[in-house]
C-alpha positions in Angstrom: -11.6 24.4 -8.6 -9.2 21.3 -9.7 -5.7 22.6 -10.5 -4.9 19.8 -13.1 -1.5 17.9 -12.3 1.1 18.3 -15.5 3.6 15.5 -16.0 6.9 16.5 -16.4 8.9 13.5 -17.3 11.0 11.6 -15.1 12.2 14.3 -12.3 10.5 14.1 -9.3 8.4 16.7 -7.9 5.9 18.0 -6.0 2.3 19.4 -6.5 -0.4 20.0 -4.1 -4.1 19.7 -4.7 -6.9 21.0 -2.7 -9.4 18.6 -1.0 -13.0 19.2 -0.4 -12.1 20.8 2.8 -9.4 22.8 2.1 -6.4 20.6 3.2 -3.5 20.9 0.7 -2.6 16.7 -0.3 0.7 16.7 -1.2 1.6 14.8 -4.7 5.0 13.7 -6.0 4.7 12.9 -9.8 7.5 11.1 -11.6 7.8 9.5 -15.0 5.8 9.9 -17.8 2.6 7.8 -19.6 -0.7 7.8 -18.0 -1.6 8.9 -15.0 -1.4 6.3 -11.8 -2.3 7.2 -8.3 -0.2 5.7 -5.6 -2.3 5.7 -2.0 -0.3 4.3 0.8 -1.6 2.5 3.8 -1.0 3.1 7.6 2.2 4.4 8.8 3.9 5.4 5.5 4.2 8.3 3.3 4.8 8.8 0.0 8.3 7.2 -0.1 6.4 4.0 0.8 6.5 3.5 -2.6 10.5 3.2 -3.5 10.8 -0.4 -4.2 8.1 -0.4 -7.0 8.5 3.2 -8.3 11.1 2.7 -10.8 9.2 0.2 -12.6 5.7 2.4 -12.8 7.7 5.3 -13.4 8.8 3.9 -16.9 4.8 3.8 -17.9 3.2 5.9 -16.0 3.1 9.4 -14.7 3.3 8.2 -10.8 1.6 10.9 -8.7 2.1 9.3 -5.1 0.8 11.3 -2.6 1.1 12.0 1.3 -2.1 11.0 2.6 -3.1 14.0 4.6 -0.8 14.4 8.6 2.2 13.2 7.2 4.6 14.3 5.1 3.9 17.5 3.0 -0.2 17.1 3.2 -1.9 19.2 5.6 -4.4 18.0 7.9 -7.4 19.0 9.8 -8.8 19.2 13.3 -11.6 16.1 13.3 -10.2 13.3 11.1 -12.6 11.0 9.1 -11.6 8.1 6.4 -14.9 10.3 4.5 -12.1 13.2 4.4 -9.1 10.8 3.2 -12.0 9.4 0.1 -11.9 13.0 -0.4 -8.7 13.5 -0.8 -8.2 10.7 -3.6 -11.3 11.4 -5.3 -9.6 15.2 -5.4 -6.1 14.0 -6.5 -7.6 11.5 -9.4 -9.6 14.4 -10.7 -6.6 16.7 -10.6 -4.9 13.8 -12.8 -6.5 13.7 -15.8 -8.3 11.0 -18.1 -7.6 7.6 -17.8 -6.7 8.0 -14.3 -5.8 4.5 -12.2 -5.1 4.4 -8.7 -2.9 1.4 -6.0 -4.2 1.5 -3.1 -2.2 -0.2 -0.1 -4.1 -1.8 3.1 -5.7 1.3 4.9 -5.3 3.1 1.2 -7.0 0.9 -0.3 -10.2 1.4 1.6 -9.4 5.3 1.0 -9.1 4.3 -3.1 -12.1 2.2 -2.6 -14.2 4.5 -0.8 -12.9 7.9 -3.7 -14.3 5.6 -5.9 -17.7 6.1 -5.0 -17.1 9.6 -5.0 -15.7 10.3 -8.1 -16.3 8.9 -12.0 -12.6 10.0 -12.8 -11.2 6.5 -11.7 -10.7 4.3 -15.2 -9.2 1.1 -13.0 -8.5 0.1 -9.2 -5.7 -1.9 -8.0 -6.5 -3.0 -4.4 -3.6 -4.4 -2.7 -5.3 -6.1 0.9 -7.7 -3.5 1.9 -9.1 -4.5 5.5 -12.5 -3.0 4.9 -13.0 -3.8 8.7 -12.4 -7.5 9.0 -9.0 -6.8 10.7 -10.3 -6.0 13.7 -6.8 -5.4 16.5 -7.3 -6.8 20.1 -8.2 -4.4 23.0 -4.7 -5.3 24.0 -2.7 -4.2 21.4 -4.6 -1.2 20.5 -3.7 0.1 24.2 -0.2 -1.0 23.4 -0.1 1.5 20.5 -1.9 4.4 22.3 0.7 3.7 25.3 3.7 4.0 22.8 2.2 6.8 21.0 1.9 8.6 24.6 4.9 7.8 25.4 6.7 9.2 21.9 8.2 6.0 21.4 7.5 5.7 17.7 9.5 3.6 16.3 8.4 0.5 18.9 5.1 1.4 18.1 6.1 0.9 14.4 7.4 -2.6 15.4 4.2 -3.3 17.1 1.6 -2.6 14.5 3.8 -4.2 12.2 4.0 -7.6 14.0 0.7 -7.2 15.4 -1.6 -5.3 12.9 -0.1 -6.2 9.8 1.2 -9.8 10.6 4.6 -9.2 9.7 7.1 -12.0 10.9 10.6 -10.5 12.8 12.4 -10.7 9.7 10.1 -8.4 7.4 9.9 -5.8 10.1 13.8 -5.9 9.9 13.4 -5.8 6.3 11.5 -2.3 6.4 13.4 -0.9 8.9 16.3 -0.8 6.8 14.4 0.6 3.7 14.6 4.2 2.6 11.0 5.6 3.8 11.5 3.9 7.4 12.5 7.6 9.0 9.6 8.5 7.4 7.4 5.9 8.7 8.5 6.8 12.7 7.7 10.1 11.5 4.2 9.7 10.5 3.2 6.8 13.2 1.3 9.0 15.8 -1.4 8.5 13.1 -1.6 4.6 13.4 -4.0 5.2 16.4 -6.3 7.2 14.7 -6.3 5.4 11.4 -6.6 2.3 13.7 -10.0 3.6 15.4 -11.5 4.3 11.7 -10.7 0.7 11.0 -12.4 -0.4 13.5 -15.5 1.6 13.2 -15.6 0.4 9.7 -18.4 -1.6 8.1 -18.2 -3.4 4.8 -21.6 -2.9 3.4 -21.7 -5.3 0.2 -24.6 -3.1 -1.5 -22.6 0.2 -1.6 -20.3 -1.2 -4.3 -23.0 -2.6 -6.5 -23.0 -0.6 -8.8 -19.3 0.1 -9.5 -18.0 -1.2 -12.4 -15.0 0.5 -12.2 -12.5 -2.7 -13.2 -10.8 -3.7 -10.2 -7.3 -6.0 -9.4 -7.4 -7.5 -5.7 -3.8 -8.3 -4.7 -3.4 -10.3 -2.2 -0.4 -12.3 -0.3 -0.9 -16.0 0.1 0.1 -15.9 3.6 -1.0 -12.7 5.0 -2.8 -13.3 8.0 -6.5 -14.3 7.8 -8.5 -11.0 8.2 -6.7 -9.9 4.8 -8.0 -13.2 2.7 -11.7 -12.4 4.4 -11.7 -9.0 3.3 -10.9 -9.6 0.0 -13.2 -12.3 -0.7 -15.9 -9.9 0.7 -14.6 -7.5 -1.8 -14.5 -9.6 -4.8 -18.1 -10.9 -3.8 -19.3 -7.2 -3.4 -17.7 -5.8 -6.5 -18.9 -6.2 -10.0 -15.8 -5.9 -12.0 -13.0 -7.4 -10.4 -10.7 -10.6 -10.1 -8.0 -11.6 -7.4 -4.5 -12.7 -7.9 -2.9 -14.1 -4.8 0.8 -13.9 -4.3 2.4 -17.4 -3.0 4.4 -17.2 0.3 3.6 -13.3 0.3 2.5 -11.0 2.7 0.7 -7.9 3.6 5.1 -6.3 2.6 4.8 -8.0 -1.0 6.1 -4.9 -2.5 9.3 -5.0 -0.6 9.7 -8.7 -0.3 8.4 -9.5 -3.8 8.3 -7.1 -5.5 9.1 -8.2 -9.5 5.9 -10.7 -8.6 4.0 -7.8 -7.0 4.8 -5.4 -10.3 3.9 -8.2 -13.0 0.4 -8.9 -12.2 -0.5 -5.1 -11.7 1.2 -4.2 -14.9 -0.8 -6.9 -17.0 -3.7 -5.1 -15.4 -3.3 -1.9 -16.4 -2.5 -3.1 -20.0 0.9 -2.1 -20.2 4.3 -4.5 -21.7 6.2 -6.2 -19.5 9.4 -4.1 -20.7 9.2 0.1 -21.2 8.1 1.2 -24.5 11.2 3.5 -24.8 13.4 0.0 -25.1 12.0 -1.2 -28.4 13.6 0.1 -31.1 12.1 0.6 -34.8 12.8 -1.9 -37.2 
């Protein structure tokens, strides 16, 4: 059974709802309004999320979760992206009515894929979901198994980041001096896992013709070109849905521009550019 998630205004804390399987997925709600799911991609936890939370936290009640082997989730013994749909599909349900979910890169294609799972989800916000067209060389995927061997984490970091995601020297310098970096070295033994299920992915157009679930693509106007294919596939695949590109953005719009990130999503989900508590009665 669904233990339903209670906001509680604008503290911070933490829940933990049961997937199909038993893992407990950790959820940190914040704010207050209607209930948005925050799914982050590879190599992140929940604190991914810092740079835009503030602003979603005035309108919503944020539940960002710790996608399950990192942070406060638990885990399980075979790992399958089918178990991380799970786990969203679980979390949205646990929400409430008029549930949205963000979905991040790898996230996304979680969000995506609970989708299909679940009738909970009212909108999707997909923010360059590979949906296997970023496929990573032989060469580097060794690279990160090598690193990961070796327990050196936060090169590997550096390496999926400049390799995987396409993030020039500057950006990765950029994140590593953001808040949820520890956390990031902490969860990176997943990359080569999360990796081989993104490669073993295969966008099949016909899955997602029926869902009409309304759906923003974000996507950054430089991002490398896997990102721009995969979300042309999507917006050809998907019923309901448009695409709003960022200019001179990448795959780290969030941190790097984030007011431009934030004002496209929030015209999406329908809600003022400035909080509601700001307006005073005439």
């Amino acid at each position: 059974m669904t233990t339903p998630i209670t906001p509680v205004g604008r503290a911070e804390a933490l829940d933990r709802v049961p997937s199909a399987d038993g893992a407990l997925i950790a959820v940190w709600r914040s704010g207050e309004g209607p209930p948005l799911v925050l799914v982050h991609g590879t190599a992140a936890d929940h604190t991914r999320w810092a740079p835009v939370l503030p602003a979603l936290s005035e309108r919503f009640t944020v539940l960002a979760l710790d996608r399950r082997g990192r942070g406060a989730s638990g885990d399980s013994r075979d790992y399958a992206l089918a178990r991380e749909a799970e786990d969203v599909a679980a979390v949205a349900a646990a929400a409430g009515p008029g549930v949205c979910i963000l979905g991040h890169s790898y996230g996304g294609v979680c969000a995506l894929e609970a989708a299909l799972l679940t009738d909970a989800i009212e909108r999707l916000v997909l923010f360059e979901a590979p949906v296997g067209f970023l496929q990573t060389p032989a060469d580097v995927v060794a690279g990160l198994n090598a690193l990961d061997a070796a327990g050196l984490h936060d090169e590997l970091l550096a390496l999926f980041f400049a390799e995987v995601a396409g993030l020039p020297p500057e950006q990765i310098e950029l994140l590593r001096g953001l808040v949820a970096w520890p956390n990031r070295v902490a969860a990176a033994h997943t990359i080569p896992r999360e990796e081989r299920a993104n490669r073993a992915y295969a966008f099949a157009p016909e899955r997602f013709a029926s869902l009409d679930v309304p759906t923003l693509l974000r996507a950054g106007g430089d991002s490398p070109a896997p990102f721009a294919a995969a979300t042309a596939a999507l917006e050809a695949a998907l019923p309901d849905c448009r695409t709003a590109v960022m200019p001179r953005q990448r795959h780290a719009a969030m941190d790097t521009g984030t007011k431009l990130f934030l004002a496209e999503v929030l015209r999406f989900l329908a809600y003022p550019a400035e909080p509601a508590r700001r307006r005073r009665a005439p």
